[in-house]
N, C-alpha and C positions, 0 to 999 in steps of 0.2 A: 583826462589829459594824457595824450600817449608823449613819451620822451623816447631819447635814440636808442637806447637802450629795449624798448618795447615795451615798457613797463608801464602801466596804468596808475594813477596817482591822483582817484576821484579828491576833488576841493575841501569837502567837508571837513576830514579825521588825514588825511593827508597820506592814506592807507597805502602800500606797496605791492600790487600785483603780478606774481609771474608764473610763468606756465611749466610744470615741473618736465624737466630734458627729456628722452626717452632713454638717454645714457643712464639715468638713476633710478628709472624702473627697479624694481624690486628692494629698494632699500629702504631701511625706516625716517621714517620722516621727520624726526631731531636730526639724522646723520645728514640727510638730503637739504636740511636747512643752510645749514654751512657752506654747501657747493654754490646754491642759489644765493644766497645771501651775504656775500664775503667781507661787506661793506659795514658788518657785525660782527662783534665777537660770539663762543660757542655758548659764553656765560649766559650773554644780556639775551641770544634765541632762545637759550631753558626758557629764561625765567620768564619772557613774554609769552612763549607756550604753554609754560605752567600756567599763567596768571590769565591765559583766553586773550591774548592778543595775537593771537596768530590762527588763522583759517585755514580748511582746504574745503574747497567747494561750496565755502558760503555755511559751513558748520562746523562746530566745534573740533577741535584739533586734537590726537593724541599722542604724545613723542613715541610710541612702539607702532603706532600702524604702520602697515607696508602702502606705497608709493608703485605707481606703475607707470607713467606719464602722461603727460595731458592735462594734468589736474590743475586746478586753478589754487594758490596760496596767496591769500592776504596775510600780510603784515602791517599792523602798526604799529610805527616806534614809537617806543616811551622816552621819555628824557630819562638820563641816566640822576639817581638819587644823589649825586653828588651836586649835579647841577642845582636842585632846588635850595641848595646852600646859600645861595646870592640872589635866593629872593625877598620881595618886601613880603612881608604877611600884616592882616591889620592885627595883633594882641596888642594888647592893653598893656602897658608898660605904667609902675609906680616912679613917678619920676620927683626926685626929693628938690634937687635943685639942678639948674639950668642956663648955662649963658653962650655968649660963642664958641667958647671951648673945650669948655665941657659938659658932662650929662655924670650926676649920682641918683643912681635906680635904688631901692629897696626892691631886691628880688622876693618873689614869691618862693618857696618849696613844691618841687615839680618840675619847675621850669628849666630847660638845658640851656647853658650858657651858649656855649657854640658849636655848630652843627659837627657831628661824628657817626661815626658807622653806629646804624638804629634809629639815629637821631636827625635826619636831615630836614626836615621840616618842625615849623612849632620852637623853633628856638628864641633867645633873648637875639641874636644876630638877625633871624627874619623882621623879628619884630623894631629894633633900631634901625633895617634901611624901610622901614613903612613911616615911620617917625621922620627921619631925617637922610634922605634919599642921597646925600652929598658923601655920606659915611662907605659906599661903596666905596671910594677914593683910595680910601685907608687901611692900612689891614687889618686884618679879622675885626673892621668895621668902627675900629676904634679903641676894642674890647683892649685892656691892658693886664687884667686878673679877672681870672675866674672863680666860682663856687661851684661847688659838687652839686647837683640836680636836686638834691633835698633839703637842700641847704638854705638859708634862706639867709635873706639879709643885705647890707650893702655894697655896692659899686661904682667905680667911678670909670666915666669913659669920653676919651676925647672924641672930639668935632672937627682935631687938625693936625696936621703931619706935624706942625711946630709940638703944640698939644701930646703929642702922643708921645713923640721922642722925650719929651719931659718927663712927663708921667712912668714912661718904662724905665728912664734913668735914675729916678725917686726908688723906683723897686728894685734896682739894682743896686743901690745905695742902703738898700732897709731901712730908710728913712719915711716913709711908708708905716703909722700908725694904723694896725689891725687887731681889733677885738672882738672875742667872741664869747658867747654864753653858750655854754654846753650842760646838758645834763648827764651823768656816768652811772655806771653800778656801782654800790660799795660806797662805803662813808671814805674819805679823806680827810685826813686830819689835821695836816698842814699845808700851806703852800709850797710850794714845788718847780721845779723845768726836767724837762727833758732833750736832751741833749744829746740823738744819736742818728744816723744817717741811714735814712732811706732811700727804697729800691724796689721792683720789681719781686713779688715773694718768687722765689724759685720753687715753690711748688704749687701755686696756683697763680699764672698770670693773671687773672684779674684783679687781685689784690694787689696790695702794694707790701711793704713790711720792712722792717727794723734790720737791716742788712750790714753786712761789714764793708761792703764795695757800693754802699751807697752814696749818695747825697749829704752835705753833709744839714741838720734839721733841727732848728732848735725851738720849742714850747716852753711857753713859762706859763703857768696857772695860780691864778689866789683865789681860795673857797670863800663863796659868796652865804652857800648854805648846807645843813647836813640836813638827812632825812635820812628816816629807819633804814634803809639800804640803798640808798643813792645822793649825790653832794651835786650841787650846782655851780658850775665854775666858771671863774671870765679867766679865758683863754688871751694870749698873745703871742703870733707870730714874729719871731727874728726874720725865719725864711718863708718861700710859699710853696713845700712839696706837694705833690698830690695826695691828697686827705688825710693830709699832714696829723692835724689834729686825732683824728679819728685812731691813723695807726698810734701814734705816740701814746694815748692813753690807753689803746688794749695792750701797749705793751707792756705798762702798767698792774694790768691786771684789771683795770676801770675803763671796758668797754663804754661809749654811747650810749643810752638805752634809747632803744628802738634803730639802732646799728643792724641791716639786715645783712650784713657782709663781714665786718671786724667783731666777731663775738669769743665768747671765753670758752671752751672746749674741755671736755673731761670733769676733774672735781668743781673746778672753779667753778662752771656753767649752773651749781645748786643754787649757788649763791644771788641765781639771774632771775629775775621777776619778771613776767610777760610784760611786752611793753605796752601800754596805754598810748599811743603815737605810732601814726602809718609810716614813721621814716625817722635817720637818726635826727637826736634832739640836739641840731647846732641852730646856732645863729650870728650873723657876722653883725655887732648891735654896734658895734664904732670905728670911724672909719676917722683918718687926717692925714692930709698931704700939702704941699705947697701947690697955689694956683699956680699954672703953668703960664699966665699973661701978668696977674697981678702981683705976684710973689707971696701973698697971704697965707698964712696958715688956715686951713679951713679945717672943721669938726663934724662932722653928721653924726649923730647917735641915732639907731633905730630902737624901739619896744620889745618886747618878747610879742612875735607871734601868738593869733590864738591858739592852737593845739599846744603851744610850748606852755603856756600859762597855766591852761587848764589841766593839762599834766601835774605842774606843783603844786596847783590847788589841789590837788585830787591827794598827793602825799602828803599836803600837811592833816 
């Protein structure tokens, strides 16, 4: 199919053909892409070059070869990985309870809540507009609170713009019942909170951390169990920072065990036993809010995961 442009645009793969100028002669054929191809940015031609989506002459492409003109360049476009954010995928969703308004999932451990840079496919958001295709409507598909990708445990998520503004007004309220069972290093002795405001670590942006200019973040925990060097705790949030939980207790000095990013550093770290668990040991095990149609108080409690279980069987 030729368009006004002269560009060839076989039906199949939807490919983009053009015939390199003789103005660009001698140049490399990353830099000649951008002349030709302006309708792209210099990012998204790497990375299809990198990745073999880009020809010259019906074979493989290199971003240093030199260009003389004449030459034939296939291109086909990829969607950009953002887009696949607002697709349906069929996964498998644990869905606890269900009505017009809402949806509470028990999340698996693994699974990303909602799509981000790394993540844009295989999310719990692809997987609720395969479920319930109306959820596009809504933002981020419903989603009201999130879990950290290894985290496991319960959520609740509207079905309605009414729905939703509820639900996020509940959590702005922190009237919003959340519980968690976590396992840490180190005996604990008493119950406890934590009460200090997080932020961004300033020395390593992926982290989060116990900052002066933070958020303000409070944890309250009661010891459910001790073990020779680790305590089992139900957690509960006042607020919902980002891995809230997680920082709060290593700032403690009572890492997660199996925490591959909040861990103890220097002396403390003797004290840390290899962890028996691919990821850290939380679980969101109780969930209550008010229905957002009926006004009811509702309670879900979910179980300890297997791997959480057979962890404390393993230290008793």
């Amino acid at each position: 199919m030729k368009g006004q442009t002269g560009d060839y645009i076989p039906q199949k793969d939807h490919s983009v053909l053009r015939t390199v100028p003789q103005e660009l002669a001698g140049r490399r054929l990353d830099q000649a892409l951008a002349r030709m191809f302006p309708e792209h940015s210099r990012s998204r031609l790497a990375a299809w070059l990198r990745d073999g989506h880009i020809e010259l002459d019906s074979r493989a492409a290199k971003p240093s070869e030199r260009i003389w003109g004449g030459e034939r360049v296939s291109v086909r476009p990829q969607p950009d990985e953002s887009e696949l954010a607002a697709r349906a995928e069929a996964i498998g969703l644990d869905i606890v309870f269900e009505d017009d308004a809402i949806l509470v999932l028990d999340k698996p451990a693994g699974l990303v809540v909602h799509p981000g840079s790394g993540n844009w496919q295989g999310t719990m958001l692809n997987a609720l507009l395969h479920h319930e295709p109306r959820l596009a409507a809504l933002p981020r598909a419903g989603i009201v609170h999130r879990l950290d990708k290894d985290t496991s445990g319960l959520l609740v998520v509207a079905k309605t713009l009414a729905a939703h503004t509820h639900l996020v007004r509940q959590l702005q309220a922190r009237s919003v019942e959340r519980g968690y069972l976590a396992l840490v290093h180190g005996r604990i002795e008493g119950d406890g909170a934590v009460d200090a405001p997080i932020g961004r670590d300033p020395r390593n942006r992926i982290r989060m951390a116990v900052v002066s200019g933070g958020k303000p973040a409070r944890t309250s925990f009661h010891v459910l169990r001790r073990f020779a060097n680790a305590t089992l705790l139900e957690c509960s949030l006042a607020t919902g920072r980002t891995h809230q939980i997680r920082v709060h207790m290593h700032s403690l000095g009572h890492p997660l065990v199996g925490d591959p990013i909040y861990r103890l550093a220097g002396r403390g770290a003797a004290v840390q036993q290899p962890a028996a668990i691919a990821r850290q040991a939380l679980h969101a095990t109780r969930l209550a809010f008010v229905h957002p149609v009926s006004g009811t108080r509702m309670r879900f409690e979910s179980p300890l995961p297997a791997d959480m279980r057979e962890l404390i069987e393993r230290l008793e």
